[in-house]
C-alpha positions as CSV (number, residue, x, y, z in Angstrom):
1,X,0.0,0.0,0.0
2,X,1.3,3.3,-0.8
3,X,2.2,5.7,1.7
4,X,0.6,9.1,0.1
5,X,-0.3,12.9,1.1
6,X,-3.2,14.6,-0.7
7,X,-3.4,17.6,-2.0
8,X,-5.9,19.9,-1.2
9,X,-9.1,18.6,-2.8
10,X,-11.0,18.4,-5.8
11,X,-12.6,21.3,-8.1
12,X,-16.4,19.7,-7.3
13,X,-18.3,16.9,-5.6
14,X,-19.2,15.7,-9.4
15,X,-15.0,15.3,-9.4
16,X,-14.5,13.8,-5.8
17,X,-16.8,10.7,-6.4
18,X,-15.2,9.7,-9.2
19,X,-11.8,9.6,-7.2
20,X,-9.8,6.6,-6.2
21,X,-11.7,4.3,-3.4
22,X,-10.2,5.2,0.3
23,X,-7.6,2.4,1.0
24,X,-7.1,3.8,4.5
25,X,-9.3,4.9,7.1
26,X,-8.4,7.4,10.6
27,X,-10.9,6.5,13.8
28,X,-10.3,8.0,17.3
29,X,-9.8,5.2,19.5
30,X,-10.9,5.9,23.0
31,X,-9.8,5.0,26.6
32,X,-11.0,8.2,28.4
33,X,-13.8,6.7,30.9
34,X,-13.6,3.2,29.7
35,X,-10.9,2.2,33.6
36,X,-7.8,1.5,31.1
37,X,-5.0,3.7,32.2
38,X,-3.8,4.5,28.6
39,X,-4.1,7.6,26.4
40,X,-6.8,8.0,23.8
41,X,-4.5,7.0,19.8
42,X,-5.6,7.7,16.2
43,X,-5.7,4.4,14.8
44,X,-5.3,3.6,10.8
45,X,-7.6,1.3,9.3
46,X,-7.1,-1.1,6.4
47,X,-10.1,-1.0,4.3
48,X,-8.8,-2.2,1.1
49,X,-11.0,-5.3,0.1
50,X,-7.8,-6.3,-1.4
51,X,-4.8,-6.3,0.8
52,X,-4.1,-8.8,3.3
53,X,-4.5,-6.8,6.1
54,X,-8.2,-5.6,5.3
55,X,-10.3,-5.1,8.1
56,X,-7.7,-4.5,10.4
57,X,-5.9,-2.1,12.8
58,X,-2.7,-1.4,11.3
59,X,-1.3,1.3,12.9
60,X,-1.7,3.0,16.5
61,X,-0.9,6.9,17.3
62,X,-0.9,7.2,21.1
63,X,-1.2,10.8,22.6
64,X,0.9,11.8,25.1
65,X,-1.5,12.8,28.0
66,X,-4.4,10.6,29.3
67,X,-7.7,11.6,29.9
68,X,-8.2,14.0,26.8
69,X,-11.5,12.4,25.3
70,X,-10.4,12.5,21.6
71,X,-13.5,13.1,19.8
72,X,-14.1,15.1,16.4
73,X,-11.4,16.0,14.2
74,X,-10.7,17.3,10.8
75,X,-8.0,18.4,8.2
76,X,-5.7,21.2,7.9
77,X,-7.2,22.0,4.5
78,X,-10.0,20.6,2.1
79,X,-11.2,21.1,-1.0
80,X,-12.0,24.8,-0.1
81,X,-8.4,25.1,-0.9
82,X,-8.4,23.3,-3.9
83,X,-7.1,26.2,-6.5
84,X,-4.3,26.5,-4.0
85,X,-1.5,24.5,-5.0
86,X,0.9,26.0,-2.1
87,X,-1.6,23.8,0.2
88,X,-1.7,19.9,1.2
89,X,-3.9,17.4,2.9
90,X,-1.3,16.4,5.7
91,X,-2.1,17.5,8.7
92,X,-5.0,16.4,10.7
93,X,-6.4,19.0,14.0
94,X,-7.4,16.3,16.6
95,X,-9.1,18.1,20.0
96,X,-9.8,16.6,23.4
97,X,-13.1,17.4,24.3
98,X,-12.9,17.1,27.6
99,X,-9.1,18.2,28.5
100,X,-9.3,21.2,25.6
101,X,-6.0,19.8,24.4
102,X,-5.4,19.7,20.6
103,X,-3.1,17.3,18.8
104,X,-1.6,18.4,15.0
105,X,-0.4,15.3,13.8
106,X,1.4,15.2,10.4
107,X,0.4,12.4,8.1
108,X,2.7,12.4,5.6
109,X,3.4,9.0,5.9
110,X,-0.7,7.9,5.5
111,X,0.0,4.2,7.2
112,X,1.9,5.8,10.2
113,X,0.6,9.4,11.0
114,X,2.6,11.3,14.0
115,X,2.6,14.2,16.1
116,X,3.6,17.3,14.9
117,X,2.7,19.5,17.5
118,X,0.1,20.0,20.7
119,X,-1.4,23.0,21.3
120,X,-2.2,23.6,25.3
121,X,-5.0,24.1,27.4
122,X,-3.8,26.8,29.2
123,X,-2.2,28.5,25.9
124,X,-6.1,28.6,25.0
125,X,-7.8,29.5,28.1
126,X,-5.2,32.6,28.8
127,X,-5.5,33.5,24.7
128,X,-9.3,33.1,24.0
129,X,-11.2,32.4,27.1
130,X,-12.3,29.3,25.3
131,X,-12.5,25.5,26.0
132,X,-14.4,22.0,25.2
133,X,-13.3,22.2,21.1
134,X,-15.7,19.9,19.0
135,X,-16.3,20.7,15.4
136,X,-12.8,21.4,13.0
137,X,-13.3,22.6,9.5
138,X,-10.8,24.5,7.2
139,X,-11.1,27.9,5.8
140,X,-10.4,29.0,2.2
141,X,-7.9,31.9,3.6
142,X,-5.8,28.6,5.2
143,X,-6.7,28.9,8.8
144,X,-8.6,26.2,10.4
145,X,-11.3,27.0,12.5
146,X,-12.8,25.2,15.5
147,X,-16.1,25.4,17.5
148,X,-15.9,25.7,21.2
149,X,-18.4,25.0,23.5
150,X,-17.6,26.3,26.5
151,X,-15.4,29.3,28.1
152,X,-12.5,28.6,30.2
153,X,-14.7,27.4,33.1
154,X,-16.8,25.5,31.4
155,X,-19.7,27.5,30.8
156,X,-21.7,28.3,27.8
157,X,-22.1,29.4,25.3
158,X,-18.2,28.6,24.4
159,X,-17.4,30.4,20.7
160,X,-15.3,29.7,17.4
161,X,-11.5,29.5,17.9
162,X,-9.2,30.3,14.7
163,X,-5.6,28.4,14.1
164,X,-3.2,30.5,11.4
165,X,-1.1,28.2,8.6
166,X,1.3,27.6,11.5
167,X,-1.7,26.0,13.7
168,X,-0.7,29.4,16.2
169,X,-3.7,30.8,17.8
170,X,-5.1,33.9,15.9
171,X,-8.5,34.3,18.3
172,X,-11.7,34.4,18.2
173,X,-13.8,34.0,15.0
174,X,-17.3,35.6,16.0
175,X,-18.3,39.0,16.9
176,X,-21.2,38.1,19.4
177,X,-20.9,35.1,21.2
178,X,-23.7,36.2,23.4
179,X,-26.3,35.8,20.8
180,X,-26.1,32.5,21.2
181,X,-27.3,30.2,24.4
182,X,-25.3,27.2,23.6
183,X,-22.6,25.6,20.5
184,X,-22.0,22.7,18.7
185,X,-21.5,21.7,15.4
186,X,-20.9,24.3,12.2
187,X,-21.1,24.6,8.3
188,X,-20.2,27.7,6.2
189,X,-21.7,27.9,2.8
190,X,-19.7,31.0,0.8
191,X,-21.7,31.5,-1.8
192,X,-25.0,32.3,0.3
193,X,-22.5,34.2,2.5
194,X,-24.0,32.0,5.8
195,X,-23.0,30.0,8.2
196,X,-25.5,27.9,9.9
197,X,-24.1,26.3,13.8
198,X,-26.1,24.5,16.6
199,X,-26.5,23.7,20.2
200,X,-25.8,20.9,22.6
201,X,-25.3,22.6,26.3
202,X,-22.5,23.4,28.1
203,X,-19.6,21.4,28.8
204,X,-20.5,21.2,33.0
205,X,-23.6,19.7,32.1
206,X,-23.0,17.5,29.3
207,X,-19.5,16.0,30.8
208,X,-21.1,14.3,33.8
209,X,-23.6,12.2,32.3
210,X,-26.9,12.7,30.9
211,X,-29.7,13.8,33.3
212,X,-33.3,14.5,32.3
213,X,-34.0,17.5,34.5
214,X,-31.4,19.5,32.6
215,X,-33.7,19.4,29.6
216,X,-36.7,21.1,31.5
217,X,-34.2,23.4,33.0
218,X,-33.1,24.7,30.2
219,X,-30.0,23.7,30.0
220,X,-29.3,21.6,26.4
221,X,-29.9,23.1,23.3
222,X,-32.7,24.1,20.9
223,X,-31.5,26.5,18.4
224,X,-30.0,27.0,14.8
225,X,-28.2,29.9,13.8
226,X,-27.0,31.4,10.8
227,X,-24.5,34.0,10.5
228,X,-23.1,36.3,7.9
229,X,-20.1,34.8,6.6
230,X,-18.5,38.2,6.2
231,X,-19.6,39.7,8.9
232,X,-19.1,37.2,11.8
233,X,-22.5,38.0,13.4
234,X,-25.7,35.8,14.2
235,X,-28.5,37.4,11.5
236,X,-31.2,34.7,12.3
237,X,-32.2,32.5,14.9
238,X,-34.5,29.6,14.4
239,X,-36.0,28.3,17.8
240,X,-36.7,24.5,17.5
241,X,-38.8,24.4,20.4
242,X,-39.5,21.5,22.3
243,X,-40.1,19.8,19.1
244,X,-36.4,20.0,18.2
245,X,-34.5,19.3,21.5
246,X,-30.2,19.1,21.1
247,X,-30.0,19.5,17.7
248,X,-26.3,18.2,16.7
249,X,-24.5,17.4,13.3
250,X,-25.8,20.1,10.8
251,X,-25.2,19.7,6.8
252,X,-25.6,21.5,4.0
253,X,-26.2,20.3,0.4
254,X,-22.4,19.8,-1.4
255,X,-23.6,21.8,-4.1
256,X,-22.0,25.4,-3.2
257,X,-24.6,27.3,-5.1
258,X,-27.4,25.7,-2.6
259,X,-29.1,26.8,0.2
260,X,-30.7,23.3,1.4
261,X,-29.5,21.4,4.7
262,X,-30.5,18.8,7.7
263,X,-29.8,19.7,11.5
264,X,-31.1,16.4,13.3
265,X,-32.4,17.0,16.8
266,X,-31.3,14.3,19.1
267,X,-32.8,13.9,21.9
268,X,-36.5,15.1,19.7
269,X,-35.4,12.2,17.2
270,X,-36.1,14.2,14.0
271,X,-34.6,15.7,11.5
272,X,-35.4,19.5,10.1
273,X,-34.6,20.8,6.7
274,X,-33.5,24.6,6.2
275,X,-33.3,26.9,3.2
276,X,-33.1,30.1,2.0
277,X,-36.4,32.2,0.7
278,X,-37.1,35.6,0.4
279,X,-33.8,36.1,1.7
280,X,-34.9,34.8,5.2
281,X,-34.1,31.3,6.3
282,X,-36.9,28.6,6.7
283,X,-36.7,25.9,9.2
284,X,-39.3,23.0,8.8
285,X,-39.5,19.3,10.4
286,X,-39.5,16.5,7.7
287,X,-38.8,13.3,9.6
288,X,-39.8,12.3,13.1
289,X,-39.0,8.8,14.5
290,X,-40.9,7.6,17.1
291,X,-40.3,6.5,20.4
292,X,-40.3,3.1,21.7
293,X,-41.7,1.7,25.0
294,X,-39.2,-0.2,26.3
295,X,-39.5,-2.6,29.8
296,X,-37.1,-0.8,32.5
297,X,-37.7,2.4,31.2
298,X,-39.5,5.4,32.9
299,X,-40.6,6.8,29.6
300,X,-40.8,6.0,26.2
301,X,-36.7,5.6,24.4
302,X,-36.1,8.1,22.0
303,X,-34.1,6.7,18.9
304,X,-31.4,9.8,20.3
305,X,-30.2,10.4,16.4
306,X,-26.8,11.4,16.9
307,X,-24.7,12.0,13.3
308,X,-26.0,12.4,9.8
309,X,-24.3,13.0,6.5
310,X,-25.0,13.7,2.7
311,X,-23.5,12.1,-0.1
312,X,-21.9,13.8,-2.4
313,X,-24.3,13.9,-5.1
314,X,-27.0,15.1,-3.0
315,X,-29.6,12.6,-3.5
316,X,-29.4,10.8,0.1
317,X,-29.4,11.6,3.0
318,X,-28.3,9.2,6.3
319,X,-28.7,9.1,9.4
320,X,-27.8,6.9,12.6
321,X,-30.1,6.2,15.7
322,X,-27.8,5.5,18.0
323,X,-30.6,4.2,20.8
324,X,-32.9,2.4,18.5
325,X,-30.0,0.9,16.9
326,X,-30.8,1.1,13.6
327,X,-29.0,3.5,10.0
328,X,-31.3,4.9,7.7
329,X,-31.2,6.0,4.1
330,X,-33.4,8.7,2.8
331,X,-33.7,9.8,-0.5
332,X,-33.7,13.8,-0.7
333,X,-33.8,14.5,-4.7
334,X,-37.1,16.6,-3.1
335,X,-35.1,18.4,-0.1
336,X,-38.3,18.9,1.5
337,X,-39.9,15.6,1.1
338,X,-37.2,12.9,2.1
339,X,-38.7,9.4,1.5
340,X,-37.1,6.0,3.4
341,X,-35.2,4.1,0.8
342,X,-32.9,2.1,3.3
343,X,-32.9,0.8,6.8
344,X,-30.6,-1.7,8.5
345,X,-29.9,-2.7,12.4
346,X,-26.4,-2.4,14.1
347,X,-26.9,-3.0,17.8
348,X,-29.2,-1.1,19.8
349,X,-31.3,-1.2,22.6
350,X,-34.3,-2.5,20.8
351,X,-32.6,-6.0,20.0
352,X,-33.4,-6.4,16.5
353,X,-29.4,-6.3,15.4
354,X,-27.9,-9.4,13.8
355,X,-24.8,-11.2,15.1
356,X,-21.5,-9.8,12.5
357,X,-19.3,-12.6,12.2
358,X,-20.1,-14.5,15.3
359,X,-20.3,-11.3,17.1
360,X,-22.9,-9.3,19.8
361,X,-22.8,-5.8,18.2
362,X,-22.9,-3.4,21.8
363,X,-23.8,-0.3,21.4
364,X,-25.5,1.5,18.8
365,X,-24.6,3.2,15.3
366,X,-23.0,6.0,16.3
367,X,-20.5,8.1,13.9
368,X,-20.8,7.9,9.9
369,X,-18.5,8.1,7.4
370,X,-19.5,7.5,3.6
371,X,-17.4,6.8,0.4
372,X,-16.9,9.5,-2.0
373,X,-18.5,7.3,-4.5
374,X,-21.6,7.1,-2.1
375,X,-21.6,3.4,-2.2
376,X,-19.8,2.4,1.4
377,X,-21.1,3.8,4.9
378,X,-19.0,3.4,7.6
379,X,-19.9,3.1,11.3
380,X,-18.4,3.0,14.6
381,X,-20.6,3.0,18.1
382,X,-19.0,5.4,21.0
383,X,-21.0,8.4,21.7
384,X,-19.5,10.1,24.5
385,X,-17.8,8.3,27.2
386,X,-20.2,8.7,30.7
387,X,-23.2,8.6,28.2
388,X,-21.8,5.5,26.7
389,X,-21.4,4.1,30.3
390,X,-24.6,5.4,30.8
391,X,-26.9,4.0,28.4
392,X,-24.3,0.9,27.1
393,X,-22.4,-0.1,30.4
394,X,-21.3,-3.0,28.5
395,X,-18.9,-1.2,26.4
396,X,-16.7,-1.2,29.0
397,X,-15.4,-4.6,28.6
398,X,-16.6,-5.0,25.2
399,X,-15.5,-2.1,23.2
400,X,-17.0,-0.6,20.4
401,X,-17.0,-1.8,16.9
402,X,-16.7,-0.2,13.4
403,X,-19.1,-1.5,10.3
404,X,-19.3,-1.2,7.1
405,X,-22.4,-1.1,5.3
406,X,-22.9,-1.2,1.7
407,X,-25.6,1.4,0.4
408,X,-27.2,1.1,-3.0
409,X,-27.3,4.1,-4.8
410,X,-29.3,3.5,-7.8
411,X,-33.0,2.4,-5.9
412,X,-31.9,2.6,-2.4
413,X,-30.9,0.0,0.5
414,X,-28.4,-1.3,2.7
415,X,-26.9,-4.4,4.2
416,X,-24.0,-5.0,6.0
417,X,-20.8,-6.1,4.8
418,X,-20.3,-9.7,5.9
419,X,-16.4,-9.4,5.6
420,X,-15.9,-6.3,7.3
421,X,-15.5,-5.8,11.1
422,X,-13.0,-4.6,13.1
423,X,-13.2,-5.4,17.3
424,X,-12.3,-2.6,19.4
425,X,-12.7,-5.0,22.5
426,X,-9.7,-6.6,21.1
427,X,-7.5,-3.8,21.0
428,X,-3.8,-4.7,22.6
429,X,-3.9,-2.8,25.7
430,X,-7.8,-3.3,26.2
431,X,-10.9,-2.5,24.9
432,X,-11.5,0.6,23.2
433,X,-14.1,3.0,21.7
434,X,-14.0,4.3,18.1
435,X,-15.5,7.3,17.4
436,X,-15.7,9.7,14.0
437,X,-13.4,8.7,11.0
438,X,-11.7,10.4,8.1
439,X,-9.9,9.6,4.9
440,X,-6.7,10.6,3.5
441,X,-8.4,11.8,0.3
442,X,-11.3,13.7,2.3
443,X,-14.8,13.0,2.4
444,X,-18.3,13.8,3.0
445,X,-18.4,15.7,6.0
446,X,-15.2,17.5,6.4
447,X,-15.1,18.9,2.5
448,X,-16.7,22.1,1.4
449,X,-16.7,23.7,-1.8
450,X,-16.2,27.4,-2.5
C-alpha cells in the first residue's frame, strides 16, 4: 500500500466521487472513561478489500497525555483550498473534548501518521477564554477554524477559535458570542455568505452524564443559527422548540450554489430541513421517528439520532439512531420531502441487530462516514464516554466496533458487509471506543466547496 499525502481537494463533488476508493481509514480510538489507564490514539484502518490486512488495525498513534476524550477532528485544508497548489492534505487537527487539548499530527506517511505539535489548554484559556473544542473545518484563507463550547470554566455558550497556517492561535472568529445560548457543530456555505451552527449545552452539564432534569431546566440546546459569513454576526435564529430538542451534526447540500441542509435533533429524534427564501431562512420538520416503549424504562426511548451526512451527489441523506439501533437512508432528490429508501440494524437497545461474524454488536450506530462514491457507509458505536457508560455499560469490557455497510445508490438499500469488522474489544492494551473517521483523500463531512 502506498504511503501518500493529498493535496488539497478536488474542483467539485461531481470530481470527488469519481476519485480513487479510500484504501485507509483514521478513527479516534478511546480509553478516556472506559478504567484502562492509557491515552486515547488515532488508529489507521485497512479497508482495502484487497490487501491482506483488510479489516484490520494497522497502525496505532498514542497521545501523550491521558484523559483527553479525543472526539471530532478534521484536516488542515479541504477542498476549499483546492485552487491552492501551495496547500496539502497532511495535517490532521485532533481536539480533546474534555481536556481542551489539541493534537496536529502530520500524516505524511498515510499508514503511520505522528505528532507534529500540541497545542495547550492553558495557551487557550489565557489567549481566548475558550474550552471543550468539538467541530474542525478548514477555511479558504488557510486557517482552520474550530467550534468551542464552552469558556474557560466551562460555561456556555463557548465560541469559534481560529488556528493561522502555523496551527498558532489567531482568536476568536465571532463578533457576538452572546447571541447565542449554547454551540455545537458548524457549516459555512460561501456562496450564500451564511454559516449555519447549533446547540448541545455546556460542557459542565453534558461531561457528567446525561440527566433529564437539565432538559426542562433549560439547560441543552434548541437553536440553529445562521450568521453572515463576512460579517461574523448571528442574522437569524431559528427556535426549534421543544419539538427540536439538542439538535447536533448540521449539513448543507455539497452543491455550493445551494441553500438546502438537515440539522437532526437528538434527543427530539427528527430531522429539520433549512433553506433560504425571500432572503430569510426557513426551518421545517421533515422526519420524526418515534419513540419506543421499552420494559425498565420510565418513559418512552427516543431513537437519540446522533450524526447524519450527505452524499456527495445530494440525493441521500443518512442518518444513525444511535438508541434504537438502527441506519437509515433517505432519498432527498425533493429536499423537502425525504422518502425512506434504506434501513438496517447495528446494535441497539431494541434487539433487533444481527450477530457480525459470530459477534454481539454493543452499542449503537454512532459516527458515519461515507465513500466519495456514495456506495460504502462506515460506522463506529461510541457516543460520548459517561453517556456511553450510561446507556451501554457494557462497552466497557466489550469495546466498540466499526461497520461497514454497503448502500445502493441507484433504488436505495443497505446491508452489512459480511467481511468487514474490526473489534475494538480486542485492542492490545484493552478494549477501546472508536469514534468519528476520516480519509486521507477527504470525504463527506469535512469537504466544502467554494
Amino acid at each position: 500500500m502506498a504511503h501518500e499525502c493529498c493535496g488539497p481537494g478536488y474542483s467539485s463533488p461531481e470530481v470527488a466521487m469519481h476519485a480513487e476508493s479510500e484504501k485507509l481509514l483514521y478513527t479516534i480510538a478511546l480509553y478516556t472513561g472506559s478504567g484502562v489507564e492509557e491515552p486515547d490514539y488515532l488508529a489507521t484502518v485497512d479497508v482495502d478489500p484487497h490487501s491482506l490486512t483488510y479489516s484490520q488495525v494497522i497502525h496505532r498513534l498514542p497521545m501523550p497525555y491521558i484523559g483527553d476524550e479525543l472526539h471530532h477532528f478534521g484536516w488542515n485544508t479541504c477542498s476549499s483550498c483546492h485552487e491552492d497548489i501551495r496547500k496539502s492534505r497532511r495535517f490532521l487537527v485532533i481536539p480533546g473534548i474534555r481536556s481542551s487539548r489539541i493534537y496536529i499530527v502530520d500524516s505524511a506517511d498515510s499508514q503511520a501518521p505522528k505528532i507534529h505539535k500540541v497545542i495547550e489548554p492553558e495557551d487557550i484559556k489565557t489567549k481566548v477564554n475558550l474550552t471543550a473544542p468539538h467541530t474542525v473545518h478548514c477555511l479558504a484563507n488557510g486557517q482552520v477554524m474550530i467550534s468551542m463550547l464552552g469558556d474557560g470554566e466551562g460555561n456556555a455558550p463557548g465560541g469559534f477559535l481560529l488556528l493561522d497556517e502555523n496551527f498558532d492561535i489567531a482568536g476568536r472568529w465571532e463578533h457576538q458570542a452572546e447571541a447565542m445560548q449554547f454551540n455545537y457543530d458548524f457549516w459555512y456555505q460561501p456562496r450564500h455568505n451564511v454559516m449555519v451552527s447549533s446547540e448541545w449545552a455546556a460542557p459542565k452539564t453534558f461531561y457528567p452524564g446525561f440527566n433529564l432534569e437539565d432538559v426542562s431546566a433549560g439547560n441543552y440546546g434548541q437553536r440553529l443559527h445562521f450568521w453572515d459569513w463576512q460579517q461574523q454576526e448571528i442574522i437569524q435564529t431559528a427556535d426549534l422548540g421543544t419539538e427540536g430538542l439538542i439538535p447536533l451534526e448540521v449539513r448543507f447540500h455539497h452543491n455550493p450554489d445551494s441553500t438546502h441542509g438537515y440539522v437532526g435533533a437528538a434527543l427530539s429524534s427528527n430531522i429539520w430541513h433549512w433553506y433560504q427564501h425571500d432572503e430569510q431562512w426557513q426551518v421545517n420538520k421533515v422526519i420524526d421517528v418515534p419513540a419506543v416503549e421499552l420494559e425498565g424504562w420510565s418513559f418512552p426511548v427516543p431513537s437519540l439520532i446522533t450524526d447524519l451526512l450527505i452524499s456527495l451527489d445530494d440525493r441521500y441523506l443518512y442518518f444513525s439512531n444511535w438508541l434504537h439501533g438502527d441506519i437509515r437512508q433517505y432519498d432527498i432528490s425533493d429536499p423537502g420531502h425525504p422518502q425512506l429508501t434504506g434501513q438496517v440494524w447495528c446494535g441497539g437497545l431494541l434487539g433487533n441487530s444481527p450477530e457480525v461474524k459470530g459477534q454481539k454488536l454493543v452499542g449503537g450506530p454512532q459516527m458515519l462516514q461515507l465513500s466519495l462514491d456514495g456506495k460504502r457507509l462506515y460506522v463506529t458505536s461510541s457516543l460520548f464516554s459517561t453517556w456511553d457508560n450510561q446507556f451501554y455499560p457494557d462497552m466497557n469490557k466489550a469495546g466498540s466496533y466499526m461497520l461497514q455497510i454497503n448502500c445502493d445508490t441507484e433504488t436505495g438499500g443497505l446491508a452489512i458487509e459480511e467481511n468487514f469488522y474490526v473489534d475494538f474489544g480486542k485492542e492490545p492494551k484493552g478494549a477501546a471506543r472508536a469514534h468519528e473517521m476520516r480519509y486521507p483523500g477527504g470525504d463527506c463531512t469535512s469537504d466544502i466547496w467554494v
